[in-house]
C-alpha positions, 0 to 999 in steps of 0.5 A: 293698584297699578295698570303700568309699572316699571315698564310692565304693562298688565292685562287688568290691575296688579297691587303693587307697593310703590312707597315704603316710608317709616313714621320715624322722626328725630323729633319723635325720638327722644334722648337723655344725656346729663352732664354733656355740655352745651356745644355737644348738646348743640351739634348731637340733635343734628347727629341724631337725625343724620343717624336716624335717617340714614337707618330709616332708609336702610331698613326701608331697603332691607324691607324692599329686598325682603318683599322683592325676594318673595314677590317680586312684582310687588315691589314698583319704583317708577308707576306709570299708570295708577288703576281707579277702581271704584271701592264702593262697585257692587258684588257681582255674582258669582256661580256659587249661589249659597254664598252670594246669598249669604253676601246679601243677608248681611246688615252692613253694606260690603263692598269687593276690596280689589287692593287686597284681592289683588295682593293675594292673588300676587303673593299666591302666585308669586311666592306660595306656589313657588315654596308648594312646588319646592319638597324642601321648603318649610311651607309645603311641609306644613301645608302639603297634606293640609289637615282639616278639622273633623267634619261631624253632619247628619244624613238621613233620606227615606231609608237611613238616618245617620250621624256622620262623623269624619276624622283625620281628614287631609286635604293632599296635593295643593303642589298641584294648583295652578292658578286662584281666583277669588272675590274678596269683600268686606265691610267698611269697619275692616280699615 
């Protein structure tokens, strides 16, 4: 998480990615040549790690560019400022009753992933609104109405008992959202 980044100073935090790097070296590669002599054995070592790295960094820039296209913001070369957030803060609560309830039932301790939160929030807004409000794009073809699975409860009160059954249910116009909030929390196995 970044408070200042790239000249860019944000109210709260931003996840931002600030270092790209590839766990590929010459020594992990490993090469086979039979019958190719002692000076070329010699010299194709050093060939082969000025290939390997010359490859590693132009994927490492078309793995940039990629995520900039999408997010732009996700990508920070020159940080300023980096956020301490402290991982283990406690679960604030929140309107929704039923759900907080359930956060504190559960066995193992939870703690609020802001790296994560922070980074859907950012593709959200940076990269899924923008395809939503696109007709053309595959995205909102596919989301835009958004088919939800059957819905099946009982109902009853002191005149009627019922079972309730709903299908092809669609949830339409997701175009229309303009902002997302959330609170994302796990435990300390999902590393």
């Amino acid at each position: 998480l970044v408070k200042i980044c790239d000249g860019k100073t944000y109210e709260d935090v931003s996840s931002a990615i600030t270092k790209i790097t590839l766990p590929l070296t010459y020594d992990t590669a490993h090469f086979v040549f039979d019958n190719i002599g002692s000076v070329l054995g010699t010299v194709l070592p050093v060939i082969g790690n000025i290939a390997l790295t010359a490859k590693k960094e132009m994927l490492v820039s078309i793995i940039k560019s990629e995520i900039a296209r999408e997010v732009p913001s996700m990508i920070c070369e020159n940080v300023e400022k980096m956020s301490t957030i402290d991982r283990d803060m406690d679960i604030e609560y929140r309107n929704d009753n039923i759900w907080f309830r359930l956060l504190q039932r559960e066995k193992v301790q939870l703690f609020r992933d802001r790296v994560a939160e922070e980074t859907v929030k950012l593709v959200f807004k940076e990269s899924i609104m923008g395809h939503l409000r696109n007709l053309s794009s595959p995205l909102r073809q596919s989301l835009d109405p958004l088919p939800l699975f059957p819905l099946e409860f009982q109902y009853w009160d002191d005149f009627i008992k019922s079972n309730v059954k709903v299908c092809d249910t669609y949830l339409h116009n997701l175009k229309d959202l303009s902002d997302m909030d959330m609170v994302l929390v796990r435990d300390r196995s999902l590393n």
